[in-house]
SEROLO-304171 format. One line per 4 residues: their letters; for each residue x, y negated, z of C-alpha. Coordinates in nm, 4 decimals. Last residue first. Example, Ala and Ser with C-alpha at 12.3 -4.5 7.8 and 13.67 -1.06 7.14 Angstrom:
BEGIN
sa) 1.3670 0.1060 0.7140; 1.2300 0.4500 0.7800
//
This chain:
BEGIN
xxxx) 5.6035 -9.3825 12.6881; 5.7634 -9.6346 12.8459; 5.8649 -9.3695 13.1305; 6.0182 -9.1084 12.8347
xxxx) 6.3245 -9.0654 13.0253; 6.1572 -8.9493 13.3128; 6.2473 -8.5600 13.3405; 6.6282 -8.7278 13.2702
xxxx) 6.5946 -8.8256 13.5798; 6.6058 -9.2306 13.7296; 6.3558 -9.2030 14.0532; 6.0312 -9.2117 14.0003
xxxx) 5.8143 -9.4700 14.1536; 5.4197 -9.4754 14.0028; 5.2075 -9.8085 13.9754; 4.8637 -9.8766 13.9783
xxxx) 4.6391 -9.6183 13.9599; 4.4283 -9.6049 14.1986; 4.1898 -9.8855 14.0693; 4.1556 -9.7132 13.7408
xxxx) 4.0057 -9.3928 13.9073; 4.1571 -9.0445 13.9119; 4.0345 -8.8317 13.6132; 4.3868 -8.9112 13.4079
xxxx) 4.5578 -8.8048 13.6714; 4.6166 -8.4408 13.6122; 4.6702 -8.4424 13.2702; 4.8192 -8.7385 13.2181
xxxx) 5.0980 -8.6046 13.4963; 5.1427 -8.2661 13.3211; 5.1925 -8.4384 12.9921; 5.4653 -8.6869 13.1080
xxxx) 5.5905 -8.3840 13.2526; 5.6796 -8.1769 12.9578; 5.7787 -8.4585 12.7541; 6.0258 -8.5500 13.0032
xxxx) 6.1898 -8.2135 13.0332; 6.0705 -7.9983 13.2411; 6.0190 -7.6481 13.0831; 5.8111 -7.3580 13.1029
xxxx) 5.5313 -7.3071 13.3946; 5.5613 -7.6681 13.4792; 5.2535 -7.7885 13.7258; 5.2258 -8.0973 13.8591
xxxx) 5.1473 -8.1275 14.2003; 4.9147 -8.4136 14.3565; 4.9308 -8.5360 14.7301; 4.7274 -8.7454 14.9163
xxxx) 4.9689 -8.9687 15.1521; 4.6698 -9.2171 15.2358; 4.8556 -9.5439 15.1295; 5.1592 -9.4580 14.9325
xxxx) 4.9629 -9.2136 14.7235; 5.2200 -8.8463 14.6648; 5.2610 -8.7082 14.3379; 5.5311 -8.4191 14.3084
xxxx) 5.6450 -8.1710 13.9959; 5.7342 -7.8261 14.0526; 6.0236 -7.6691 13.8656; 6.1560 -7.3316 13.7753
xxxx) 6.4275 -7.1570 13.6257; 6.6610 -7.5091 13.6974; 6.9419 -7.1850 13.8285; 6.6931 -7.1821 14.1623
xxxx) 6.3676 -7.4071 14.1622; 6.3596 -7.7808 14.0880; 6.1275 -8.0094 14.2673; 6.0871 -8.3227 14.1126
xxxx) 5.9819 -8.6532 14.2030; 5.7117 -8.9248 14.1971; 5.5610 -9.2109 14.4444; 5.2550 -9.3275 14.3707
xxxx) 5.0434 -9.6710 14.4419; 4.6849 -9.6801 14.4328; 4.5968 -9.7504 14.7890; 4.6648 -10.0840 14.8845
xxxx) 4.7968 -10.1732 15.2711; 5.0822 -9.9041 15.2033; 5.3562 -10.2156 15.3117; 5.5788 -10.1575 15.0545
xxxx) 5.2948 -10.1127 14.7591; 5.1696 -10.4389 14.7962; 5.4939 -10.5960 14.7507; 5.4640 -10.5036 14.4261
xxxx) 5.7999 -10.3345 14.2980; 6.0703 -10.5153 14.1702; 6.3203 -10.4478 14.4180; 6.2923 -10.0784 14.2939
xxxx) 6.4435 -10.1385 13.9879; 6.2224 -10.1891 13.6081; 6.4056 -9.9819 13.3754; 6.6300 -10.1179 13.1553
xxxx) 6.9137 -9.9454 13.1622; 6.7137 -9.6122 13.2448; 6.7687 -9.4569 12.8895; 7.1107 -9.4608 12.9747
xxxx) 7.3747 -9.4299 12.7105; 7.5557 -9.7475 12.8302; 7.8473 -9.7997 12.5850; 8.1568 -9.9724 12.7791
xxxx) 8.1748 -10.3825 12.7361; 8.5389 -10.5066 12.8072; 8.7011 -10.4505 13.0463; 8.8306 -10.1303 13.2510
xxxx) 9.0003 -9.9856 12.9931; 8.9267 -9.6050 12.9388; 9.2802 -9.3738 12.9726; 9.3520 -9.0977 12.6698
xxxx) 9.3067 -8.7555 12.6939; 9.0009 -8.7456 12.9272; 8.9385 -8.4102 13.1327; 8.6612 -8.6038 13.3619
xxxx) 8.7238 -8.4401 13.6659; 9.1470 -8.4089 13.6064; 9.3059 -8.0411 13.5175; 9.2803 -8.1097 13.1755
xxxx) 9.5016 -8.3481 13.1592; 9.8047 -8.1587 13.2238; 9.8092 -8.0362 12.8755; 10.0915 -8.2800 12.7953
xxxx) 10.3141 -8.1094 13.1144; 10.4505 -8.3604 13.2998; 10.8351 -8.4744 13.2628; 10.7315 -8.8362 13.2318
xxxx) 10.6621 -9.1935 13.0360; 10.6411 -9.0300 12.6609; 10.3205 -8.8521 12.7731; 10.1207 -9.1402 12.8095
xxxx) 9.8219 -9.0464 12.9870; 9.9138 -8.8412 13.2261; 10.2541 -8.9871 13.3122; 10.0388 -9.3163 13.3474
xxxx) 9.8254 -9.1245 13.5558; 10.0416 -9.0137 13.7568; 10.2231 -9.3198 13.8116; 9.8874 -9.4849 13.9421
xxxx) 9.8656 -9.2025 14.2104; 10.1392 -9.3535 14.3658; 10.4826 -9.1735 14.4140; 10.6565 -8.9991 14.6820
xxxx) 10.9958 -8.7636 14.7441; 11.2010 -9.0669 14.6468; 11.0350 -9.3089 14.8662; 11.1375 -9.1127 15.1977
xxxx) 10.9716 -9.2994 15.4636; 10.7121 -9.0430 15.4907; 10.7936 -8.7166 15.2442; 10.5260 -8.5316 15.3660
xxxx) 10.2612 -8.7560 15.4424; 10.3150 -8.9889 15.1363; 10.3152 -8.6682 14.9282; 9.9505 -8.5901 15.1144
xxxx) 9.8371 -8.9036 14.9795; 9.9740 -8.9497 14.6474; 9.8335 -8.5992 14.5673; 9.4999 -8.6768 14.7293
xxxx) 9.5075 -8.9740 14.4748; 9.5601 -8.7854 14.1624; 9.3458 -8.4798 14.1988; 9.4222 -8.1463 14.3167
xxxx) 9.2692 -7.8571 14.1436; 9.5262 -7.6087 14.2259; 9.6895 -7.6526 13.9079; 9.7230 -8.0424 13.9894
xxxx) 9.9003 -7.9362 14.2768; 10.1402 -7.7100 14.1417; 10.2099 -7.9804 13.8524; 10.2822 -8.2529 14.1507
xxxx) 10.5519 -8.0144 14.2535; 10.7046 -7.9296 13.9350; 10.6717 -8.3435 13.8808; 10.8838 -8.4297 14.1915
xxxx) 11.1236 -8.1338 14.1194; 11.1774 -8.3699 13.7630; 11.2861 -8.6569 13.9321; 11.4601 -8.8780 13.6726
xxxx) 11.1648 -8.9503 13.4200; 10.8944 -8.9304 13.7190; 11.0089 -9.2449 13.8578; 10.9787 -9.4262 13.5333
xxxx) 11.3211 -9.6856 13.5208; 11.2962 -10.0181 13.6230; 11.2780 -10.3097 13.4020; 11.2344 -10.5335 13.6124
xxxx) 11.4212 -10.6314 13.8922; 11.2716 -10.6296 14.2186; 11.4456 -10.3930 14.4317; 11.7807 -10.5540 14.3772
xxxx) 11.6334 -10.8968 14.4705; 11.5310 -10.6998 14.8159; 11.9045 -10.5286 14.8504; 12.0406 -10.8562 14.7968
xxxx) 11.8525 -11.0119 15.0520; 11.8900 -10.7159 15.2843; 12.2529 -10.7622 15.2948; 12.2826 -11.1080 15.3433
xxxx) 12.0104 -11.0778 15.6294; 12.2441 -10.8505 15.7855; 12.0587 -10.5518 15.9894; 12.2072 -10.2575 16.1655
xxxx) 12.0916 -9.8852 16.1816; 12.4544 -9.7338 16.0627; 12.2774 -9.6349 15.7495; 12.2508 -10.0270 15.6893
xxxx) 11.8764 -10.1709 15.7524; 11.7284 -10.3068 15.4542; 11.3792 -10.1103 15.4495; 11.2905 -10.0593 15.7864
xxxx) 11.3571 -10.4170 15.9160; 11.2092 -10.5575 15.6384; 10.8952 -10.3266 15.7084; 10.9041 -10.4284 16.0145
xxxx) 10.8875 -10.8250 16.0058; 10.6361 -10.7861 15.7269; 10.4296 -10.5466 15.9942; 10.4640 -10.8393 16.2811
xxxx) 10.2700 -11.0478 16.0567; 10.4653 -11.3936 15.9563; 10.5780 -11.7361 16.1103; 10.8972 -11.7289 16.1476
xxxx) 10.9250 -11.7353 16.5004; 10.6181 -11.5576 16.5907; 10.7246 -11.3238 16.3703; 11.0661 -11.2115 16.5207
xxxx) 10.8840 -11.1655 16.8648; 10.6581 -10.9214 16.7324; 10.9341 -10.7616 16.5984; 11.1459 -10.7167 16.9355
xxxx) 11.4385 -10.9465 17.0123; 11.7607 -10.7966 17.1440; 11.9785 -11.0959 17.0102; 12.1308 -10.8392 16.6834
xxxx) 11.7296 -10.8465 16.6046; 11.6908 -11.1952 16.6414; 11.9484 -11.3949 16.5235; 11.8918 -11.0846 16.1480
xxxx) 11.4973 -11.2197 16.1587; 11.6179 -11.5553 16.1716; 11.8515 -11.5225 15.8689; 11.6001 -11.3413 15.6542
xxxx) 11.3849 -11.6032 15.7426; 11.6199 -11.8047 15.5561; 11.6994 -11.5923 15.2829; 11.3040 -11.6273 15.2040
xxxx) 11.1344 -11.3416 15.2064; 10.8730 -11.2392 14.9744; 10.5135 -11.3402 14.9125; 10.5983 -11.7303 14.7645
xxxx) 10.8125 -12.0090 14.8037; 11.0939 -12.0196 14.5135; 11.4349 -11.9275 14.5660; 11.5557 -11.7612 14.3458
xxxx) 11.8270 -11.4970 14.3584; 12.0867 -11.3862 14.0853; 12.1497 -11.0010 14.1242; 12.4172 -10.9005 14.3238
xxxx) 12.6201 -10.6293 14.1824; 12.9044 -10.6699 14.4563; 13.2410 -10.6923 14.4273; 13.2320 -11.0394 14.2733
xxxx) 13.2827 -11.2249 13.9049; 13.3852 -10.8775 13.8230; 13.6109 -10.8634 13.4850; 13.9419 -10.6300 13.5363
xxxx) 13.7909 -10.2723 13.7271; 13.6119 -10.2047 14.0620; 13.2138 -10.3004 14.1650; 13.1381 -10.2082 14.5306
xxxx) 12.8572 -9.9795 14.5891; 12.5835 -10.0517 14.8582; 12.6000 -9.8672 15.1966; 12.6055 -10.2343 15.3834
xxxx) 12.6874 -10.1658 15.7451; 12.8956 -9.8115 15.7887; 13.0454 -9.8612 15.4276; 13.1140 -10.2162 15.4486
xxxx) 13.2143 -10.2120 15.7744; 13.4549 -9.9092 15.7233; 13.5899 -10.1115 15.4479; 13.6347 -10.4469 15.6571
xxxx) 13.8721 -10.2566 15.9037; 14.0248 -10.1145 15.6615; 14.1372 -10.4169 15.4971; 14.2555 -10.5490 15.8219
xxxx) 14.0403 -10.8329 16.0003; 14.2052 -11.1844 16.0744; 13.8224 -11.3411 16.0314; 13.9574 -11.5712 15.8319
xxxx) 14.1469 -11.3498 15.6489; 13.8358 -11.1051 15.5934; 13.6358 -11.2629 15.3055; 13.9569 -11.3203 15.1372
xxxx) 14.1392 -10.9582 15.1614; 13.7457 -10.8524 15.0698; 13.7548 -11.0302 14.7751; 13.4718 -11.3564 14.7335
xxxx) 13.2017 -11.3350 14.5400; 12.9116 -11.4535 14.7496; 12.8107 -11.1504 14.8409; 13.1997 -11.1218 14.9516
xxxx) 13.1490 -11.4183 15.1259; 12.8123 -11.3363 15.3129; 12.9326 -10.9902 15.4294; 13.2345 -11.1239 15.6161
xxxx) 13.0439 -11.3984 15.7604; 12.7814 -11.1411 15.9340; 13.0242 -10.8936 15.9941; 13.1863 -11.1745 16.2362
xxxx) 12.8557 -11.2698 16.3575; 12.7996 -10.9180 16.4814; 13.0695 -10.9262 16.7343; 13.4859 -10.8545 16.6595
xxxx) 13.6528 -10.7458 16.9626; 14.0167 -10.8348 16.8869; 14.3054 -10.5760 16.9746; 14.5112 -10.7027 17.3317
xxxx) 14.8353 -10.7991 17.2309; 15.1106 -10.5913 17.3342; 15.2260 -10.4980 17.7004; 15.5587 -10.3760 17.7747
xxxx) 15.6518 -10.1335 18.0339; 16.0028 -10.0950 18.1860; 15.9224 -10.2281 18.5079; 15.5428 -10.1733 18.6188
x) 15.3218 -10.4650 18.5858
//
């Protein structure tokens, strides 16, 4: 050492599990001066952590239990994360160990191990399970507020699209696209419907409706029994045809359809015998409604023998509403 020169103590390296313990007491509710004295931290050393690691906002004034606005956290087994794998997956990823690796551990899909990963990481890129398990219970309380009731450039843009003829779901799609991995630039279609639907939950215009297929103003529950206005409801299906007429071995079974001409200004009606593939066409000059063909098929089959007539297949148009008749 060169006369004249003093050396001072060497400034402490502090790892990952240092953060780590730091983050869990003030979580826990501890002051930063007390969540970093064992650590023997400076204040500013655990602020620039806090902002660099955790990015969540730190409660001030007379009255806070804690710093942070940590919502109480069960702890019941089910879909979501348990603070203990949250634990593994943060030994792993600071220990250079890849997602699929994670998993295995902890016994979950590689995909839940990176979208936790994705979603609680600091804005420095770093993960503390502490951290993220806040940030998760955060994320699930209930009520939340309408996305589309504090994003009003969202709804301008989903507006434009709508305008364009855009429905719902291509919208959530091609949002999802654009905006990736930023939520607040996306939204399901769901939401848009509910805005739709019930004006009082969004900024979209109330005559919005009428840009969807089916221009409904109010939404159509899914149970319950719906009003079947068929005429074809019940009809006999094609499973119950004679088995006779699948395999052609019996002549006297028909098939039917129409053949409509340009702007419906014109139609042809078609006969054609299973078995020997002879042909009938019904003529229909005027109209072809049902009555109108159900006449031009008496008409021309009513000379054909009983035994070759013994079933016809239509298919379920309104020019064969009137098949009991």
């Amino acid at each position: 050492m060169s006369a004249g020169l003093i050396s001072g103590p060497r400034k402490r390296v502090y790892d990952w599990q240092d953060k780590a313990q730091f983050f869990e007491a003030v979580i826990a509710g501890s002051s930063m001066g007390s969540a970093l004295a064992p650590i023997g931290a400076s204040l500013d050393c655990g602020t620039r952590w806090w902002r660099d690691s955790a990015g969540m906002k730190l409660k001030s004034g007379p009255g806070h239990v804690g710093l942070v606005d940590a919502p109480a956290v069960d702890a019941r087994v089910g879909r979501g994360l348990t603070a203990l794998e949250r634990d593994m997956i943060q030994a792993g990823h600071h220990t250079g160990l890849i997602p699929a690796q994670i998993a295995r551990q902890i016994g979950r899909h590689r995909g839940t191990v990176c979208r936790e990963l994705a979603r609680n990481q600091g804005p420095d890129g770093t993960y503390y399970a502490s951290i993220a398990h806040v940030k998760a219970a955060n994320r699930r309380r209930r009520p939340k507020q309408f996305k589309l009731r504090s994003n009003p450039r969202l709804c301008r843009e989903i507006e434009l699209l709508m305008d364009q003829g855009w429905s719902p779901g291509l919208i959530a799609q091609v949002l999802e696209i654009d905006h990736g991995s930023h939520h607040a630039g996306r939204v399901s279609h769901e939401t848009i419907y509910q805005c739709l639907y019930v004006q009082t939950r969004g900024l979209l215009r109330a005559d919005l409706h009428q840009q969807l297929s089916l221009k409904r103003r109010a939404r159509v529950a899914r149970t319950g029994q719906r009003p079947n206005p068929s005429p074809f409801k019940e009809a006999y299906k094609i499973s119950q045809r004679p088995a006779e007429a699948d395999d052609r071995a019996v002549p006297g079974h028909w098939e039917g359809d129409l053949i409509v001409g340009k702007n419906n200004g014109s139609a042809i009606g078609t006969l054609v015998e299973r078995s020997s593939r002879f042909t009938i066409l019904l003529h229909l000059p005027g109209r072809h409604t049902a009555d109108e063909v159900a006449a031009a098929m008496i008409a021309q089959m009513r000379s054909l023998p009983e035994h070759l007539l013994r079933s016809i297949t239509w298919d379920r148009g309104v020019e064969l509403a009137a098949y009991r008749d």
